[in-house]
Structures are given as C-alpha cells and as structure tokens.
BAGUKE-770572 format. One record per residue (C-alpha): x, y, z; residue in three letters. Coordinates in pm, whole numbers, padded with zeros to 5 digits, always signed. Layout:
N
XYZALA ...
***
This chain:
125
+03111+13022-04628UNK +03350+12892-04915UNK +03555+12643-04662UNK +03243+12511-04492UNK +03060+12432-04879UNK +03375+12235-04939UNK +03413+12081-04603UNK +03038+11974-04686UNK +03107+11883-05046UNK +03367+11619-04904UNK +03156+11484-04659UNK +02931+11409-04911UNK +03183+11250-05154UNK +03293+11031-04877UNK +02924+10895-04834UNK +02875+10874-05236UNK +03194+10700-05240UNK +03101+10469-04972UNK +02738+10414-05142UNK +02875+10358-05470UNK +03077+10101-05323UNK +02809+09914-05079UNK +02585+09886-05402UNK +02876+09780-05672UNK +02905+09491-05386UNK +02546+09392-05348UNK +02507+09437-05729UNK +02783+09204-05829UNK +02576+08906-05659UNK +02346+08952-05925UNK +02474+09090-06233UNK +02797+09095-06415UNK +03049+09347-06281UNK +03000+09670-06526UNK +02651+09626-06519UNK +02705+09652-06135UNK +02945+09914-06175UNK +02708+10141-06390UNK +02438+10098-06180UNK +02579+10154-05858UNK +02751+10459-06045UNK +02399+10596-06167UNK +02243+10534-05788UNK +02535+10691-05598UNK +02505+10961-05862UNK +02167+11068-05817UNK +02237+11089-05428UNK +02519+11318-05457UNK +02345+11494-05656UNK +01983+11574-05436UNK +02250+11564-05110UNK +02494+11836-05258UNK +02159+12045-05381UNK +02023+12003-04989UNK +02331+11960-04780UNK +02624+12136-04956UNK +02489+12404-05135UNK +02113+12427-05006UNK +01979+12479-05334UNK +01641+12354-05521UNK +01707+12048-05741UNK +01574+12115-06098UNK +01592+11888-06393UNK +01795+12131-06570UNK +02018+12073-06261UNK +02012+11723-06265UNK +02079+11677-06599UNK +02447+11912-06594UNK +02558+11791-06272UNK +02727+11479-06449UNK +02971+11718-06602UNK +03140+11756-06190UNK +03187+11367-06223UNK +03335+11426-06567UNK +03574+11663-06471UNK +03683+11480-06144UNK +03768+11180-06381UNK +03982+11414-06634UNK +04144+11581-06307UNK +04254+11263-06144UNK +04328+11069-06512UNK +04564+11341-06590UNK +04727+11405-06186UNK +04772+10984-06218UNK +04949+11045-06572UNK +05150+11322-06400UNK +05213+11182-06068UNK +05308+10814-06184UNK +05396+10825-06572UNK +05649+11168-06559UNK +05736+11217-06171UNK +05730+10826-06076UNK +05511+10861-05790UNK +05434+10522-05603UNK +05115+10410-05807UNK +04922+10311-05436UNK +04985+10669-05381UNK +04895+10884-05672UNK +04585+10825-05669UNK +04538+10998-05329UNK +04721+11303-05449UNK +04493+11294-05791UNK +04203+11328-05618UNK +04351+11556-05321UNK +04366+11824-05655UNK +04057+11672-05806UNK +03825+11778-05503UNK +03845+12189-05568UNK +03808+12206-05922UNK +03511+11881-05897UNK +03364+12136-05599UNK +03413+12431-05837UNK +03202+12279-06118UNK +02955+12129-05900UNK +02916+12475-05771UNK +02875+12654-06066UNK +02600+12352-06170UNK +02439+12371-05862UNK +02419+12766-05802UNK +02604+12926-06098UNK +02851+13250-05982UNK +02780+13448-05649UNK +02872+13757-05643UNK +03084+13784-05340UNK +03018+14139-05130UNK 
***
C-alpha cells in the first residue's frame, strides 16, 4: 500500500510541478516575475494539497490540514538545498545533474511528511 501512496504522491508532484510551471508562465505576462512565482507557487500548492488528500492518501481535507501541509514543501526545499550543497559543493557533481539526484532523495522524506500531515502514523498490522 506504501509503494502505490508514493507511486501516487509522484504522479501528483509531476502535475503540481507542471501546474506551477504553466501558471508562473501565464503569470509573468502580467506581473513581475516573483509576484508570478509566488502566486503560481500558492495555486499549485493548494492543488497538491486537495489532490494528495483525494488521490494519494484518500483522506478528508481539513483546515488544520491545509494549514501544516506547507511544512512537506518546506522540507523538500531543505532536502534538495542541502543534497545540491552535498552533491555539487563537496562531491563536485555536474550542477545540471544534482539537482535530479536532490530531489530523487527529496521525494521519500517530502512523501513521509506529507504523510504524516495528511494521515498522521498508521499502525501497520
């Protein structure tokens, strides 16, 4: 049940990915790039968020919910920061690269967090 959640919890980074992206584009036409940037951030946000409670985890959203799940965003961004500062600062890693292997690592311990967010611990029987 583990491997499919996380199979699931990809998928739907791939889409928020792809969202956050398609609105930072349309965004930029009309406002200066970190307004676009926060914006699309905020949007694509709020979809992973309602699609991991439905899709990944199938889970009710709840405000209480909504309002932690930021901290799997924050994580993924102190799990890939420090992999990049590994990968490229200390091992020399190609810097087009390391970023893929970042967030290769990044994507169980984000999945972990969101998890415990989303549905706190399950006891496993």
């Amino acid at each position: 049940m583990t491997l499919g959640r996380l199979v699931r919890f990809g998928l739907v980074g791939v889409l928020n990915t792809a969202t956050y992206y398609g609105l930072y584009l349309l965004l930029h036409r009309f406002m200066p790039y970190l307004a676009a940037h926060v914006l699309a951030f905020l949007i694509s946000m709020t979809g992973s968020y309602f699609l991991n409670c439905a899709f990944t985890f199938r889970t009710r959203p709840t405000w209480k919910k909504f309002l932690l799940f930021p901290l799997s965003n924050a994580t993924n961004l102190v799990v890939t920061s420090t992999g990049l500062y590994l990968l490229v600062g200390v091992w020399h890693l190609n810097q087009v690269v390391a970023p893929l292997v970042a967030a290769a690592f990044a994507v169980p311990v984000t999945f972990v967090v969101a998890k415990l967010v989303l549905v706190g611990q399950e006891t496993v029987r």
